[in-house]
C-alpha positions, 0 to 999 in steps of 0.5 A: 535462498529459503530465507530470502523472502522473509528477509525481504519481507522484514527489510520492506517493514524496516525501510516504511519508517526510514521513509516516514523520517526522510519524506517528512523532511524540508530539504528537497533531497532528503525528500527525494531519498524518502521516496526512493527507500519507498520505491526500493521497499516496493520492489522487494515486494515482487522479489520476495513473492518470486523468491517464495513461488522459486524455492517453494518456500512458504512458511508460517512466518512468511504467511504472517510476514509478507501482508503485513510488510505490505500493509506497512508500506502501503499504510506509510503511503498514505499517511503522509497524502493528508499532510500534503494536501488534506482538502484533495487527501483527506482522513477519512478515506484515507482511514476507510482504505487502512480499515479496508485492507487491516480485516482483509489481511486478518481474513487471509491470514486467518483462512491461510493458517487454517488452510482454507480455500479462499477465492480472490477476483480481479478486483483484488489485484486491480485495487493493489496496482490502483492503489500503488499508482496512486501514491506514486502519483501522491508521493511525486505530488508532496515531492515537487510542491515546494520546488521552483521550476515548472514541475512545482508550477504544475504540481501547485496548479493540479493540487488548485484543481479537486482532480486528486480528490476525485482520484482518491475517492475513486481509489477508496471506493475502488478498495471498498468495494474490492474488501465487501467483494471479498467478504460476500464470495468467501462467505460460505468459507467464512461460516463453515469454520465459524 
């Protein structure tokens, strides 16, 4: 059972581009497919961190395995929101966000090898479920515009209004701010082990 985490944490990295493929698809169903792999892939994310807090399992592997599975997915999330509607989606924020989340995960990674004590608010954690809200929302949205029964009518009238794109403003200053937050309380640790 030791192992299960870093297994999780290795099928989350496999499954990111098999949702690629599959959402990237026309055919409505194997759109469908695309987004359950994302949700399955998001779901182990919550057992190999409880599997890990369990057993007491915490390696080298999986301090380096675990951020980056979840980048992985995330990353694939948010890919895909420009391709369905770059005026509400566009690539600078999305690039922000990827820019945002790639230093503070070498930052944890870099503080966990070298065992130092890093301080994380909630700021953190509400961008974590802000964000994953939001592709859910993103996703669903790529899902049902091309459908044609009423959820695509309401999907095709929400991407006709700027809501997404004042959501994803919100989300990347929300991941921003929560990164430069980071940064400013452990930057006493930061100097010390420069």
């Amino acid at each position: 059972m030791q192992r299960v985490p870093n297994i999780l944490s290795t099928i989350r990295i496999i499954l990111s581009p098999v949702f690629l493929v599959l959402f990237f698809q026309d055919d409505f169903w194997l759109k469908t497919v695309g987004v359950a792999v994302y949700v399955v892939a998001a779901v182990t994310d919550y057992f190999d961190g409880y599997f890990a807090r369990k057993y007491k399992s915490e390696s080298e592997l999986g301090i380096f395995l675990d951020p980056l599975a979840d980048k992985f997915l995330t990353f694939s999330g948010f890919i895909v929101l420009p391709f369905i509607a770059s005026d509400q989606f566009p690539w600078w924020a999305i690039a922000l966000i990827v820019i945002r989340d790639i230093t503070i995960t070498f930052l944890r990674i870099y503080s966990k090898r070298k065992q130092l004590p890093m301080a994380t608010r909630f700021t953190a954690k509400a961008k974590t479920s802000i964000q994953m809200v939001f592709l859910y929302i993103g996703l669903a949205v790529g899902l049902f515009e091309s459908v044609n029964f009423f959820l695509g009518d309401w999907v095709r009238y929400l991407l006709s209004t700027d809501i997404l794109f004042y959501l994803m403003l919100f989300v990347t200053f929300v991941t921003v701010y929560s990164g430069l937050e980071y940064i400013y309380v452990n930057r006493a640790v930061f100097k010390r082990s420069l």
